[in-house]
C-alpha positions as CSV (number, residue, x, y, z in Angstrom):
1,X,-15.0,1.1,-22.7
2,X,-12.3,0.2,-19.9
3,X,-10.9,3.7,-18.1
4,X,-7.7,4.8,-19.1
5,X,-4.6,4.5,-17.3
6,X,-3.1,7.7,-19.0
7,X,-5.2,10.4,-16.5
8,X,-3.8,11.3,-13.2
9,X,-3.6,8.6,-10.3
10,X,-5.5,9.5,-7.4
11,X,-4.4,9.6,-3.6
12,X,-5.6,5.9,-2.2
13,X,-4.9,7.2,1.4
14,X,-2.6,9.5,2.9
15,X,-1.1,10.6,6.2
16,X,-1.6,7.4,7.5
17,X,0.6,6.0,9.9
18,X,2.0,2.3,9.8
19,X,0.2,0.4,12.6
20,X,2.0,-2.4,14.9
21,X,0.0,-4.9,13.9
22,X,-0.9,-5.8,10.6
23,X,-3.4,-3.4,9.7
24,X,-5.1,-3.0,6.4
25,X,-5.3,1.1,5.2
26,X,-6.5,0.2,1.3
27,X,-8.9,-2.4,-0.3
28,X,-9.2,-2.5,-3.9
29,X,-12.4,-1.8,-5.1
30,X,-14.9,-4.9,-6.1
31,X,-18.6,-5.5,-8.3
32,X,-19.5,-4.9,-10.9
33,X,-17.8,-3.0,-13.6
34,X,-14.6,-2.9,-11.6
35,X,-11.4,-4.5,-12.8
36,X,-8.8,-3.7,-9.7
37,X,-6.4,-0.8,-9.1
38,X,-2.9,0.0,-10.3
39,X,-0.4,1.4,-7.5
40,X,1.4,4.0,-8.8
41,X,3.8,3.6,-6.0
42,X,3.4,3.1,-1.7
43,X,5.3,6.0,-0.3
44,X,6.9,5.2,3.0
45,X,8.3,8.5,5.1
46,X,9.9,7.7,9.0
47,X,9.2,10.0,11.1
48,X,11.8,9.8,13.5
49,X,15.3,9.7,14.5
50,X,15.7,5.5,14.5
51,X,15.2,3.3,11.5
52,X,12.2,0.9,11.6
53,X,11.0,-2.0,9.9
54,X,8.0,-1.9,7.6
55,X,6.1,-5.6,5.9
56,X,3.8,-5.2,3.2
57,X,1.2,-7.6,2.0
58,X,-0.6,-7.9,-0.9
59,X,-3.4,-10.3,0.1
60,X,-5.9,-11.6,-1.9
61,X,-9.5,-11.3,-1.8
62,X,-11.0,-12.9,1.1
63,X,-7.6,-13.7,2.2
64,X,-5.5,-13.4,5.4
65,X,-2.0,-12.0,5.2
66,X,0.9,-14.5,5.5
67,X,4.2,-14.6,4.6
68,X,3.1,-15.9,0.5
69,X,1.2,-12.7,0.3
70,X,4.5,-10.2,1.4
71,X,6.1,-8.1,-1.2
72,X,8.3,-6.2,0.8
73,X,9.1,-8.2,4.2
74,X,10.9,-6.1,7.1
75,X,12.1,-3.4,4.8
76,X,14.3,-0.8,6.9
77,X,12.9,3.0,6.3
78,X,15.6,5.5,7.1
79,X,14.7,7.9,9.7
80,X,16.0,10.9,7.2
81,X,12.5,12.4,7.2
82,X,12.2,11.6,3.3
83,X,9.7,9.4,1.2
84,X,10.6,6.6,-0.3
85,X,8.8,4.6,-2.8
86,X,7.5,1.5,-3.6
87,X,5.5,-1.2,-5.1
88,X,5.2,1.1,-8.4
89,X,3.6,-0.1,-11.3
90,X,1.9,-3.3,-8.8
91,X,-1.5,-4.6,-9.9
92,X,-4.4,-5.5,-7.5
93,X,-7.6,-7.4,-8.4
94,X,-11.2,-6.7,-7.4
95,X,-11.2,-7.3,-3.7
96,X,-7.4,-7.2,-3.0
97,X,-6.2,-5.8,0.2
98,X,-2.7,-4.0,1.0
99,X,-2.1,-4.9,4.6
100,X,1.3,-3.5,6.5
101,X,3.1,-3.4,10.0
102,X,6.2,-1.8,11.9
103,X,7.8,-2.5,15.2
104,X,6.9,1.3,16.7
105,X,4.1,3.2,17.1
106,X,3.5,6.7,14.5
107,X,6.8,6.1,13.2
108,X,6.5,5.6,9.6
109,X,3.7,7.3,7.6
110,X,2.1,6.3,4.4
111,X,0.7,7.4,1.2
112,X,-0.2,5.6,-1.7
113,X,-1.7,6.8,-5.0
114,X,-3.0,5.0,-7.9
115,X,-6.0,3.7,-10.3
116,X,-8.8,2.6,-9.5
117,X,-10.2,0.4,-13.1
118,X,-13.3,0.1,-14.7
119,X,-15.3,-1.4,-17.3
């Protein structure tokens, strides 16, 4: 019987900040009796007083992030100390790999909750 999507999403990470680089803070699950993870939503807070730049990837499994794999590219976050969300409803298969970056060091912190599917 697959697992419902009706229950609760669970926290995929939290408090992280958005590296420099493109960094990877969630992989969705893989083997057997897994069938990938629904975002309910990427939430994007800056933490300070200038607005920054944030890239989102969704890469594939076993892939490397380019520009094919974006799904939000250089997306301003307003430095109003509030969380803004996105990617809600996105689907990622077994494997699948959010990656993300930012121009500044600990200025934008992420959470992302969701479910994580199985057989």
């Amino acid at each position: 019987m697959t697992s419902p999507a009706s229950h609760d999403p669970k926290v995929l990470f939290d408090a992280l900040f958005v590296p420099t680089s493109p960094g990877q803070p969630y992989a969705s699950p893989s083997g057997p009796g897994t069938r990938g993870t629904r975002i309910n939503y990427l939430s994007l807070t800056n933490v300070t007083n200038i607005s920054y730049p944030v890239t989102v990837w969704l890469v594939p499994s076993g892939g490397v992030a380019g520009a094919e794999d974006a799904v939000m590219w250089q997306v301003s976050i307003p430095p109003d100390g509030l969380p803004y969300r996105f990617l809600e409803g996105e689907m990622m298969d077994p494997g699948d790999m959010l990656n993300w970056d930012t121009t500044m060091v600990s200025a934008i912190a992420g959470r992302m909750t969701g479910w994580e599917l199985e057989d």
